[in-house]
C-alpha positions in Angstrom: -120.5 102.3 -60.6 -123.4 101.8 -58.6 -123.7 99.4 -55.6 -126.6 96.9 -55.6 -129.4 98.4 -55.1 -133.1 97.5 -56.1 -134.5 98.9 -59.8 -137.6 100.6 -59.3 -139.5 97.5 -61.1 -138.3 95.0 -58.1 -137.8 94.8 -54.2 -134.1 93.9 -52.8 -132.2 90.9 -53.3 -130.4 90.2 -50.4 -126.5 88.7 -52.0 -125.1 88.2 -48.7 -123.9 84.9 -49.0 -124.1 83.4 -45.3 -128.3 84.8 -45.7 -129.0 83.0 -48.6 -130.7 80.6 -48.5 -129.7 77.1 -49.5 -132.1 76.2 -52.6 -133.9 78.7 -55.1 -137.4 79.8 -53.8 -139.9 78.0 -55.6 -140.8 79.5 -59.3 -144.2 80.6 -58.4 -142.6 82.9 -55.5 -139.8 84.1 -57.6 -142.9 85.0 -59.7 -144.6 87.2 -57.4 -141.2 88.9 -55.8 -139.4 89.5 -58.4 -141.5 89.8 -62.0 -142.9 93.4 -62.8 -145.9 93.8 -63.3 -147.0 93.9 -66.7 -148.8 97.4 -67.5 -152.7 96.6 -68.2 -153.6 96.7 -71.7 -150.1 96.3 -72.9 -149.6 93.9 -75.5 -146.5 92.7 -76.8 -147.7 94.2 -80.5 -148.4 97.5 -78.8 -144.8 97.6 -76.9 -142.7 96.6 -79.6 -144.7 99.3 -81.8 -142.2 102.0 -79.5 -139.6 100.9 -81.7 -141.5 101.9 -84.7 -139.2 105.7 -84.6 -135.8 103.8 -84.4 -137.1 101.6 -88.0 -138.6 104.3 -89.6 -135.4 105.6 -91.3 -134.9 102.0 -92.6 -138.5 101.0 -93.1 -138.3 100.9 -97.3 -135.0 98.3 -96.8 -136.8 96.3 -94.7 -139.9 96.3 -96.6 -138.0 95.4 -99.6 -136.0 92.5 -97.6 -139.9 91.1 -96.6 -141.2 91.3 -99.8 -137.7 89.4 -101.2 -138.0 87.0 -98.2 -142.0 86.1 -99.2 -141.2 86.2 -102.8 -138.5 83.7 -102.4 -140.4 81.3 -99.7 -143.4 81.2 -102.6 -140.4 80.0 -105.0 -140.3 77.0 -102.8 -144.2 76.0 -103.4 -143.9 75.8 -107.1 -141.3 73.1 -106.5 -144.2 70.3 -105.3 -146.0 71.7 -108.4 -143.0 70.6 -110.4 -142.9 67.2 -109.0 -147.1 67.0 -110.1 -146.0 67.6 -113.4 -143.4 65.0 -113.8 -145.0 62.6 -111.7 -147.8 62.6 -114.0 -146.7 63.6 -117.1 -143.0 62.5 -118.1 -142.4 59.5 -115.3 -145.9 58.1 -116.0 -145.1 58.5 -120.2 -141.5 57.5 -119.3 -139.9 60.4 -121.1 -136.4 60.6 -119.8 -135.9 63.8 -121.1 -138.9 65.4 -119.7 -137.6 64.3 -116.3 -134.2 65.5 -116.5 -136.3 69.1 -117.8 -138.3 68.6 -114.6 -135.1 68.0 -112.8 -133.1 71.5 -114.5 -137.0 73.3 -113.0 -135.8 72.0 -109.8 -132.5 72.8 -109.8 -133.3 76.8 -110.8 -136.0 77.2 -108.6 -134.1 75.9 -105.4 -131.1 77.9 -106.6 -133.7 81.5 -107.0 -135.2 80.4 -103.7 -131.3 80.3 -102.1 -130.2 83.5 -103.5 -133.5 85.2 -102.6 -133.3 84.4 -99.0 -129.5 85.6 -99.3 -130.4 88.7 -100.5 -132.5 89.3 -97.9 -129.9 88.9 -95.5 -127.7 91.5 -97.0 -130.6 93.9 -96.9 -130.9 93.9 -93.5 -127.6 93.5 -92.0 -126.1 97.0 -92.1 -129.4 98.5 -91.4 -130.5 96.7 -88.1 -126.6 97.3 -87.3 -127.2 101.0 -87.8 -130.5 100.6 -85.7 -128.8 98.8 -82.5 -126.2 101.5 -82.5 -128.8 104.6 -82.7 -130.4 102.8 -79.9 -127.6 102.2 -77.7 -126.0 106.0 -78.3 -129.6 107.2 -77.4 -129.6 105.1 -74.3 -126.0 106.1 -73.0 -126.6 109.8 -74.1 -129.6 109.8 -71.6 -127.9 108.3 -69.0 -126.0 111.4 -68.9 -128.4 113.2 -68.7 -130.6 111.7 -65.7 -130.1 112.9 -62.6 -128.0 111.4 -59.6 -131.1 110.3 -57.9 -131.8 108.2 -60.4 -128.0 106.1 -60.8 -128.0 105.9 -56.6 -131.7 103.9 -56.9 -131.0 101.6 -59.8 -128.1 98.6 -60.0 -125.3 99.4 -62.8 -125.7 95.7 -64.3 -129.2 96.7 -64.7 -128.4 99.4 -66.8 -126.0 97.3 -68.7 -128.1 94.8 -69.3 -130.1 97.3 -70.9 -127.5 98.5 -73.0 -126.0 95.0 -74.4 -128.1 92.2 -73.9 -131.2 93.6 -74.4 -130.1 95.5 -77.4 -128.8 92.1 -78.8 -132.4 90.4 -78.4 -134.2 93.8 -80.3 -131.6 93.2 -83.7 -132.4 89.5 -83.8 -135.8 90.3 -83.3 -135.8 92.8 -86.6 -133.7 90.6 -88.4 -135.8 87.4 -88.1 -138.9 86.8 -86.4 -140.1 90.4 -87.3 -139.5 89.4 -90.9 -140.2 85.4 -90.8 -143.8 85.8 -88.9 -145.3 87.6 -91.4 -143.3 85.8 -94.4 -144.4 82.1 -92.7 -147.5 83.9 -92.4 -148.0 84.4 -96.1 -146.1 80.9 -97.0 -148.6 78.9 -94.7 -151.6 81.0 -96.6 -150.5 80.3 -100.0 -149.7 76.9 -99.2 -153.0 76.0 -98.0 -154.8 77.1 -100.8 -152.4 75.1 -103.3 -153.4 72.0 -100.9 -157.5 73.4 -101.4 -156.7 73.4 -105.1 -155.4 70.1 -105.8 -157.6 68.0 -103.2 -160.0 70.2 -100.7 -161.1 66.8 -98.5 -157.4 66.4 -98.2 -156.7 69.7 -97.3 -159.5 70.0 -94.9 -157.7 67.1 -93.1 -154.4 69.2 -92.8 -156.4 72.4 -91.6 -157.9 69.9 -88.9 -154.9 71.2 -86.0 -155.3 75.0 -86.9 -157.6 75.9 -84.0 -156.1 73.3 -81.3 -152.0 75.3 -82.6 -153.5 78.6 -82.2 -155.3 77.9 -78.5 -151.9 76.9 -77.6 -150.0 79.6 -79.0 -152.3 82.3 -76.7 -151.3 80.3 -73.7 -147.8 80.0 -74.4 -147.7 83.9 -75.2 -149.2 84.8 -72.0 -146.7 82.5 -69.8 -143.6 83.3 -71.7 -143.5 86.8 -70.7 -143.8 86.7 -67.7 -141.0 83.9 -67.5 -138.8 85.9 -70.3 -139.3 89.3 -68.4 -138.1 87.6 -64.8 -134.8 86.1 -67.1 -133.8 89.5 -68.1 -134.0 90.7 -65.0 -132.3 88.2 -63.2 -129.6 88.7 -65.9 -129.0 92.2 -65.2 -128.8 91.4 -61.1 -126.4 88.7 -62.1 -124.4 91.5 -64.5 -124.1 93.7 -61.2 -122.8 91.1 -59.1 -120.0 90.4 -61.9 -118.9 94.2 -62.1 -119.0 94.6 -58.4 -116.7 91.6 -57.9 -114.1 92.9 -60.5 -113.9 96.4 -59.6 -114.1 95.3 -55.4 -111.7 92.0 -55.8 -109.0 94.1 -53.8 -111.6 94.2 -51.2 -112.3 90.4 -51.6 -109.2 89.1 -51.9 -108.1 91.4 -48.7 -110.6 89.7 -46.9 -110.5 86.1 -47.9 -114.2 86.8 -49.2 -113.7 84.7 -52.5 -115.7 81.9 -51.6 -118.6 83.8 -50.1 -118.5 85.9 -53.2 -118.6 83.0 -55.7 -121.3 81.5 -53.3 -123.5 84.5 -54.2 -122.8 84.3 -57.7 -124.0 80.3 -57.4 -126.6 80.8 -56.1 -128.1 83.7 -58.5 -126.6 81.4 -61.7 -128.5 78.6 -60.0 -131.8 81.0 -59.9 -131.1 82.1 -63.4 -130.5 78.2 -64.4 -134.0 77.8 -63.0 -135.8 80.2 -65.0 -134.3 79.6 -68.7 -135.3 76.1 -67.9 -138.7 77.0 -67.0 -138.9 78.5 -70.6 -137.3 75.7 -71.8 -140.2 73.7 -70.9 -142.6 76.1 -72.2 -141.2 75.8 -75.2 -141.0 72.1 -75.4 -144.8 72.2 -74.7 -145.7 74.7 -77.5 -142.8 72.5 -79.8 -144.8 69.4 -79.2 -148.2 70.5 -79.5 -147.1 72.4 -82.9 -145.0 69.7 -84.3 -147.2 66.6 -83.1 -150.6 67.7 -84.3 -149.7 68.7 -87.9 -147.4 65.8 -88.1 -150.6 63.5 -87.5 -152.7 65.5 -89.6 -150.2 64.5 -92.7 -150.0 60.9 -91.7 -154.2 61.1 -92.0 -154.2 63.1 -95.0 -151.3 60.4 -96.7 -153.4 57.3 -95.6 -156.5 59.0 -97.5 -154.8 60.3 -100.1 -153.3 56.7 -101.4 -157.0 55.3 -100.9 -158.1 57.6 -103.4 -155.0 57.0 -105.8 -155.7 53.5 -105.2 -159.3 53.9 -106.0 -159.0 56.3 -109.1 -160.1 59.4 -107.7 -157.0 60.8 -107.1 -154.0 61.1 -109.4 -150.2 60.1 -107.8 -148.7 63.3 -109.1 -151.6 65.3 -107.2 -151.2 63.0 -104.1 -147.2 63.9 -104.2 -147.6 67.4 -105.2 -150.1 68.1 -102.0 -148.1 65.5 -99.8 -144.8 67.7 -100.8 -146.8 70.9 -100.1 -147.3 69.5 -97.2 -143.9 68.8 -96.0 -142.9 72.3 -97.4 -145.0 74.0 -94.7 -143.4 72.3 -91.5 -141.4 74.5 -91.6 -143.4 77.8 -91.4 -145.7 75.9 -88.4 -143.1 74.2 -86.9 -140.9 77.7 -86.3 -144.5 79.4 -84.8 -142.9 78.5 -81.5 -139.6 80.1 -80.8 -140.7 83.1 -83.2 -143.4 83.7 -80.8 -140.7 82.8 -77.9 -137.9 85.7 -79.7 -141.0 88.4 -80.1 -141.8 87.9 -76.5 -137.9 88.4 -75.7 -138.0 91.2 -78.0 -141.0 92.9 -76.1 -139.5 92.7 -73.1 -136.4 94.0 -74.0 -138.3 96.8 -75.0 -140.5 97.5 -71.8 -136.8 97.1 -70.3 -135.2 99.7 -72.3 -137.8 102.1 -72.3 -137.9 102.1 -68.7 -134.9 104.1 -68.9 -135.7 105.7 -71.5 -138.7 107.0 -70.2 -137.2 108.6 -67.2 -137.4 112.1 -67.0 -134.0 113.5 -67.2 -132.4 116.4 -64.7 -132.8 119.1 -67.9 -136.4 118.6 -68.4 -137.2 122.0 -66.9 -134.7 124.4 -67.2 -136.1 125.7 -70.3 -139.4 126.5 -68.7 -137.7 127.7 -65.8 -135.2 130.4 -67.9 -138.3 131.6 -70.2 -140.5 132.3 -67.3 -137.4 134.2 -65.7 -136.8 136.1 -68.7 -140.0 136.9 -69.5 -140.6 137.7 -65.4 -137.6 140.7 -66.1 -138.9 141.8 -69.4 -142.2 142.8 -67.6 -141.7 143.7 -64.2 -138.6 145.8 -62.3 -135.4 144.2 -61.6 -136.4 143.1 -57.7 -140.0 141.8 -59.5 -138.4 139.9 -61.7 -135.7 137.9 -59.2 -139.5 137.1 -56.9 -140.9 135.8 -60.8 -138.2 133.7 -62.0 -137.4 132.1 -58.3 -141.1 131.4 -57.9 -140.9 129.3 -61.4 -139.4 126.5 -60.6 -139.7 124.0 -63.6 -136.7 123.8 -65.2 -135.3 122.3 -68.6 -131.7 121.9 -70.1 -131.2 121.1 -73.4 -128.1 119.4 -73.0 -127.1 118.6 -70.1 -124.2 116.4 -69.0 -124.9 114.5 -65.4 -124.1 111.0 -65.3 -123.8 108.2 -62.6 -120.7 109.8 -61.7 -120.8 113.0 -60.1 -116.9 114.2 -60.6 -117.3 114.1 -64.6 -120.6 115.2 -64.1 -120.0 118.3 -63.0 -116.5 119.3 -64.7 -117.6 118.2 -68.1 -115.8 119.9 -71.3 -117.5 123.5 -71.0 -115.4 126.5 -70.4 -114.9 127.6 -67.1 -112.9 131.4 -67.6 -113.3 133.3 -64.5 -115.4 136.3 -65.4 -116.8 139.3 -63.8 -120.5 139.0 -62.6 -122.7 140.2 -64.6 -126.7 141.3 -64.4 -128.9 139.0 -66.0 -132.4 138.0 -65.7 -133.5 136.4 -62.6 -131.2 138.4 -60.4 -132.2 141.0 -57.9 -129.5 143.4 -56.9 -129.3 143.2 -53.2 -131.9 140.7 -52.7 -129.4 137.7 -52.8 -125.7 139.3 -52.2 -123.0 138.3 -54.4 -121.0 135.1 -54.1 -122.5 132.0 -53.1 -125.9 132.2 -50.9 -128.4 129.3 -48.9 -131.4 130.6 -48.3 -133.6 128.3 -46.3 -132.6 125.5 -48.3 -134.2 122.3 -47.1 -133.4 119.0 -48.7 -134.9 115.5 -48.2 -134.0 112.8 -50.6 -136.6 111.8 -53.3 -136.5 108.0 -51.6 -137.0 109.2 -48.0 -140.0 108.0 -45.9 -142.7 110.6 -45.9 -142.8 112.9 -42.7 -139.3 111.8 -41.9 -136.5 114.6 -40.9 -135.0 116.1 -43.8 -131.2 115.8 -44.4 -130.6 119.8 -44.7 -133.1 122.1 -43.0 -133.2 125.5 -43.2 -130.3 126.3 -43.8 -129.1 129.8 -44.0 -125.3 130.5 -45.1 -123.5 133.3 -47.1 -119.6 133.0 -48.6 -119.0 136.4 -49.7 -117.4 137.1 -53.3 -113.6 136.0 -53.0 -114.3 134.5 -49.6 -113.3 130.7 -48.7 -115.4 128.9 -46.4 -114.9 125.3 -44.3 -118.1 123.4 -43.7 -117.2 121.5 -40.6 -119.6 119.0 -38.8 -120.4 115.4 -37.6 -120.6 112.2 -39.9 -124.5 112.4 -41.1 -124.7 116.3 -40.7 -125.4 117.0 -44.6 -121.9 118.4 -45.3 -121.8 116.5 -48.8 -125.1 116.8 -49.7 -125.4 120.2 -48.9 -122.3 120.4 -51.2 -124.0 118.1 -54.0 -126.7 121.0 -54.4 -124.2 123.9 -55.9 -124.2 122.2 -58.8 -127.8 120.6 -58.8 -126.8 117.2 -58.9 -129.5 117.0 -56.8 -132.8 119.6 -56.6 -133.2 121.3 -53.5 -136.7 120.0 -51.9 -137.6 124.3 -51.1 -135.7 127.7 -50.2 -132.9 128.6 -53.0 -129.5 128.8 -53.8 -127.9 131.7 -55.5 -124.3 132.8 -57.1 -123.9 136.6 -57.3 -127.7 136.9 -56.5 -128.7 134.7 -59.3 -130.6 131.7 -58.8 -128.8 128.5 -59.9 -132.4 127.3 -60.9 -132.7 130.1 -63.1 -129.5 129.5 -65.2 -129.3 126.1 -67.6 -126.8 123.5 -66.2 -124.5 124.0 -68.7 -124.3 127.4 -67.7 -124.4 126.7 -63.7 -121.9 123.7 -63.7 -119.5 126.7 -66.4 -119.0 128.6 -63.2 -118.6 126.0 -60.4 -116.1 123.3 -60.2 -116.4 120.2 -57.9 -113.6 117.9 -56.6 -115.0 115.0 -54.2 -113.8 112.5 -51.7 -114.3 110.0 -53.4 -112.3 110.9 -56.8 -113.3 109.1 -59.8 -111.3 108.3 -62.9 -111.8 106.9 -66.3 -109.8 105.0 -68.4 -108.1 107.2 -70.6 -105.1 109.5 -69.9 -104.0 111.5 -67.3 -104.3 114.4 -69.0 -107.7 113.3 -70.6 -108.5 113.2 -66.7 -107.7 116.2 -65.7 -108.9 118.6 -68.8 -112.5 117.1 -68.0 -112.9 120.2 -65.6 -111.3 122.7 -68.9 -112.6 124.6 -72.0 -112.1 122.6 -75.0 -109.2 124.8 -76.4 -107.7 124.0 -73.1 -104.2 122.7 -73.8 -100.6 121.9 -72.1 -100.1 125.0 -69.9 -103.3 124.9 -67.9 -102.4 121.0 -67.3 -99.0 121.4 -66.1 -100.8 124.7 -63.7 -103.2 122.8 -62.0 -101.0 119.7 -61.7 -98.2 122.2 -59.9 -101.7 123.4 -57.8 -102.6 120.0 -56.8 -98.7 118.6 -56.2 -99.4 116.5 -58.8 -96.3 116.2 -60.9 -95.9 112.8 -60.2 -97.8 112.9 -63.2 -94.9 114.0 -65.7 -92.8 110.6 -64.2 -95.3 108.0 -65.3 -94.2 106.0 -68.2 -95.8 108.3 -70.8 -95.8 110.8 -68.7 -99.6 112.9 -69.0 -100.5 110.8 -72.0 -100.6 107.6 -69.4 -103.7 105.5 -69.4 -104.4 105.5 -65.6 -107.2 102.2 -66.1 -110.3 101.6 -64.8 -111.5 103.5 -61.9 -107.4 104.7 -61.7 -106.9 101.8 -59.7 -103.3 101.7 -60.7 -102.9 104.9 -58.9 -102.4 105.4 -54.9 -105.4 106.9 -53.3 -103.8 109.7 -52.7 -102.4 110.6 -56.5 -106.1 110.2 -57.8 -107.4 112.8 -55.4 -104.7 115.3 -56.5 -105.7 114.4 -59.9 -109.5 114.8 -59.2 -108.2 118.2 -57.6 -106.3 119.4 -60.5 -109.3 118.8 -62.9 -111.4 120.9 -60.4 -109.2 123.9 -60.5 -108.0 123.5 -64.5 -110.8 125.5 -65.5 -110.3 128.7 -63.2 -113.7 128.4 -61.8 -115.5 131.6 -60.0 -117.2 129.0 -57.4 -115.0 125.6 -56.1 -116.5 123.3 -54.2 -114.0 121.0 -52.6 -115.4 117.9 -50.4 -112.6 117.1 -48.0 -110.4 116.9 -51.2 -107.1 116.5 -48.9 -108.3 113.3 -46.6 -105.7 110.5 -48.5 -103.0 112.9 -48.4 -99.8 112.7 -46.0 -99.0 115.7 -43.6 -95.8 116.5 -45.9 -98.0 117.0 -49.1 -100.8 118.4 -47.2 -99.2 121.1 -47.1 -98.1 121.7 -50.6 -101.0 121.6 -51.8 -102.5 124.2 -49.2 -100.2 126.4 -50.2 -100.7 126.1 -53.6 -104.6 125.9 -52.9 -104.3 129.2 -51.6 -103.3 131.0 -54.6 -106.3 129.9 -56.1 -109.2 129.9 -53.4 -107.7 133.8 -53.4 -109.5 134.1 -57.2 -112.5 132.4 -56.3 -115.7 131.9 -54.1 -115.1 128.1 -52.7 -117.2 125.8 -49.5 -114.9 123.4 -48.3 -116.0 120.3 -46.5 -113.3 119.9 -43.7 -112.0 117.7 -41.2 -109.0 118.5 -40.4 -107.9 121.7 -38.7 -105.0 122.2 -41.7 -107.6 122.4 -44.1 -110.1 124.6 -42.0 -107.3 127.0 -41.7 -107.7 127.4 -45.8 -111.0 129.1 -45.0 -111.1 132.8 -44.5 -114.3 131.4 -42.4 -116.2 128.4 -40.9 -119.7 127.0 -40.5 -120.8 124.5 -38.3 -123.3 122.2 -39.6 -125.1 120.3 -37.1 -128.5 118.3 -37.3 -128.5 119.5 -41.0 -128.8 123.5 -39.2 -126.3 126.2 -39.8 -125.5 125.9 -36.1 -122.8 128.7 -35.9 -120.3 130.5 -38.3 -117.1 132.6 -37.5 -113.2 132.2 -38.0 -112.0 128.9 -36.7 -110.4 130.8 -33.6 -114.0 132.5 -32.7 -115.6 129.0 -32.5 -113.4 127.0 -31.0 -113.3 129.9 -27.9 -117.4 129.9 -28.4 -119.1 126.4 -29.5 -118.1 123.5 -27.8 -119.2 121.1 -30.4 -116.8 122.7 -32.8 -114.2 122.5 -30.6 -114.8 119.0 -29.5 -114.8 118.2 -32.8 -111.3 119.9 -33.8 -110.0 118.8 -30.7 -110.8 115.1 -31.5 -109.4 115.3 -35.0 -106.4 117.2 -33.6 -105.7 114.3 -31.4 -106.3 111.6 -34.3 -103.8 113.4 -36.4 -101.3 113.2 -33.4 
């Protein structure tokens, strides 16, 4: 996963330990560092009203579990009505068998009122379940789909965060406060009108606090987000730092770094600590303003009240029945708080998850961008319509598959048959050449400082059908990003790139990433089976024989002697594995497929001399079927190539057979020469 790295909503957090400083900054500059900025205009109604599409399917269950939920919370104010009745009718006559009838009234409206609220909870239960789960396949489903720029700029526990935390705080937020404000709502209406009824001087007295509750409550809403907001965030940096620690704690424990490790990890608790207890105290402000005022206001209403029973006015049973009424809405008030505390949550959750959501993903063009290249060669000549459809450059993809990592991402489940070029629209014979074709491609990265140097510029390179290239150059000199375009993990910043004359932006991803295979440097692995692994890069039917042929290709039959043999889990990240048996394994899935165009990024760097070169020879069996760039470092693997090109500065700075350069260019020499001599 990701590295930490700032979210577009905040700045970096430094995490080195021995930087930190010693205490938490003060609240009020955690405020202004670290808490988005709310958008103007937004309220918490209006943001939680996104969610409306996700509740619509269940909208008449819930409806039916409010109206349940009100119906049995108006149960409960008959019960003080009940009381009245006895009170004055068969305690005052002393009817014993009018109070134990009072008592069965009770007893039947306490149990309705019980199984009422129970239904309610069974009526929403499966359905909020089913809404959490829509949302959280909807979120990981667009993950896949964003592109690479996005998962290098934003922190994995972020995204997390997003996807279990957050989640968790929208399905309380359906499943109570959405309900119970508008059910209190109701109760503390119908309450007060019963008070009205039976006594209006007293119930003027207990309406006394109304305005003084709801003052507060604007305040509190207006301070809590902000405060809940900065909590969720700090969660997800906190999330990041976890998942880094786990999946680096050979690096840690390598370098004694433990302690300076759980020192950062104290020290963000310690900020987090700081922050729930700042909404702690909001809380217990808004508690004891909600629960203090209304509390007086039935200690004045009960001294007046048994001045009037005392002085004939009022009858006893009323006096119990409004003082019981009374009591009966505490409850409704007293919960305004943390409902208003949970919807808060809940609206920031959703501000949080829609941030993702709202990210444009890497396949919101290609549709625009294959229609105007169809229609481009529907009305002009073959050669017109190649200058129409390269010219468009929006582009959409209805399903595309990228993800934060770029090995699955670009040998996902499609089929990958070699077969012949064909014409199709957006292709100009001669214009681009077949195989694979640069042409002025410039790239800077979407992050990168205005006016600063782009990483690729202008570069110019052709590998002929069939033909095997090595891409050779410095550290820093764009070999892997220049790589990364083929498959458009990222979007080249202007010129083109082209497979048999066809421009990649003119084909859907699907299509593009069907023809070209990727294996990195890096390989990445997921937990499931080796052979899981590996078929990634296959067509679906893709079965037993193509496994066993591209792990013989990759001299990866080490494969057959695990304990399950292919049908081994290899764990998370395949860190049970050597470093060199998960790149042959990233290898093999690159090659499983039978791609027309391979793109191999130094794919041989964690291999020993002695299978090195098993797996060149076998490599050149296949890179004679297909059209591959090879990033290359060492002269064994430039000698794959039936060609090589220098990249220097991000230029095309010469091509020719290794032999050419290295009597010709002095950099490429210098630079075989120095890897020669490492290798020795």
């Amino acid at each position: 996963m990701a590295t930490t790295r700032a979210t577009p909503e905040e700045p970096d957090r430094t995490l080195d330990p021995e930087t930190a400083p010693e205490t938490a900054p003060e609240p009020e500059e955690r405020d202004r560092a670290e808490a988005p900025e709310k958008p103007e205009g937004r309220s918490a109604v209006r943001t939680l009203l996104r969610l409306w599409p996700y509740v619509r399917p269940v909208r008449a269950r819930l409806s039916v579990a409010a109206l349940v939920a009100i119906v049995a919370s108006c149960v409960g104010l008959f019960i003080p009505l009940v009381l009245k009745w006895m009170v004055d009718g068969p305690v005052a006559d002393r009817d014993p068998a009018g109070v134990w009838l009072g008592a069965l009234y009770l007893l039947l409206l306490g149990l309705a009122e019980a199984l009422l609220f129970g239904l309610r909870r069974w009526l929403v239960a499966r359905p909020l379940a089913g809404v959490e789960a829509s949302m959280r396949a909807d979120l990981y489903r667009h993950l896949q789909r964003l592109p690479v720029a996005f998962h290098d700029r934003w922190a994995s526990g972020q995204l997390l965060s997003r996807g279990t935390t957050d989640l968790m705080l929208l399905r309380m937020f359906l499943a109570f406060p959405l309900t119970f404000l508008l059910v209190n709502a109701v109760t503390i209406v119908v309450g007060v009108i019963i008070m009205l009824v039976q006594d209006w001087t007293l119930g003027l007295v207990i309406l006394g606090p109304a305005i003084p509750v709801m003052v507060t409550c604007v305040i509190f809403e207006r301070k809590y987000a902000k405060v809940a907001r900065l909590a969720q965030d700090q969660v997800g940096d906190l999330t990041t730092v976890v998942e880094e620690s786990v999946l680096g704690i050979r690096i840690i424990k390598g370098f004694g770094r433990h302690r300076s490790q759980a020192r950062a990890f104290r020290e963000l608790s310690r900020t987090l600590r700081g922050t729930e207890l700042r909404k702690a105290r909001l809380l217990s402000v808004i508690w004891g303003v909600i629960i203090t005022l209304p509390e007086l206001a039935i200690g004045a209403a009960l001294v007046l009240g048994v001045v009037q029973v005392a002085d004939g006015v009022l009858s006893a049973g009323t006096l119990v029945a409004f003082l019981s009424t009374a009591l009966a809405l505490r409850w409704p008030v007293d919960s305004i708080g943390f409902l208003l505390a949970m919807s808060q949550e809940a609206a920031t959750a959703t501000e949080r998850y829609f941030e993702v959501m709202d990210e444009e993903p890497e396949s919101s063009a290609d549709a625009v961008r294959a229609a105007a290249s169809v229609s481009a060669s529907v009305s002009a000549s073959a050669s017109a319509s190649f200058s129409a459809s390269s010219s468009a450059s929006t582009s959409f993809s209805a399903s595309s598959s990228a993800s934060a990592s770029a090995d699955i991402a670009v040998t996902a489940d499609i089929a990958v048959t070699p077969t012949a070029p064909q014409a199709t629209a957006g292709r100009a014979p001669g214009s681009g050449g077949g195989g694979l074709r640069f042409h002025h491609v410039t790239f800077r990265y979407p992050d990168a400082a205005p006016g600063s140097t782009p990483t690729l510029d202008r570069v110019d390179l052709h590998i002929r059908p069939g033909e095997s290239m090595a891409l050779v150059g410095a550290t820093g000199s764009g070999k892997t990003t220049l790589t990364a375009l083929v498959p458009r993990l990222h979007e080249v910043t202007s010129g083109r790139i082209t497979l048999d004359g066809e421009d990649i932006t003119g084909m859907s991803r699907d299509e593009l990433r069907a023809k070209v295979a990727v294996a990195f440097e890096e390989p990445t692995l997921f937990s499931a089976t080796v052979g899981e692994n590996v078929l990634m890069g296959a067509r679906p039917d893709a079965g037993e024989p193509e496994l066993d042929r591209a792990l013989a290709i990759a001299q990866a039959e080490f494969a057959h002697a695990l304990p399950r043999g292919t049908a081994t889990q290899v764990g998370e990240q395949g860190l049970s594995l050597s470093g060199g048996q998960r790149q042959r394994l990233a290898l093999a899935r690159a090659v499983v497929g039978r791609p027309r165009f391979l793109v191999l990024d130094d794919p041989l760097s964690a291999l020993d001399v002695h299978t090195e070169a098993a797996v060149e020879a076998a490599l050149r069996r296949v890179l004679a079927e297909t059209t591959a760039l090879i990033v290359a470092h060492r002269p064994s693997t430039v000698l794959l190539a039936d060609r090589v090109a220098l990249l220097s500065g991000g230029r095309v700075a010469a091509v020719g057979t290794h032999q050419e350069l290295l009597r010709t260019n002095a950099e490429y020499a210098h630079l075989m020469s120095g890897t020669e001599e490492d290798e020795r």
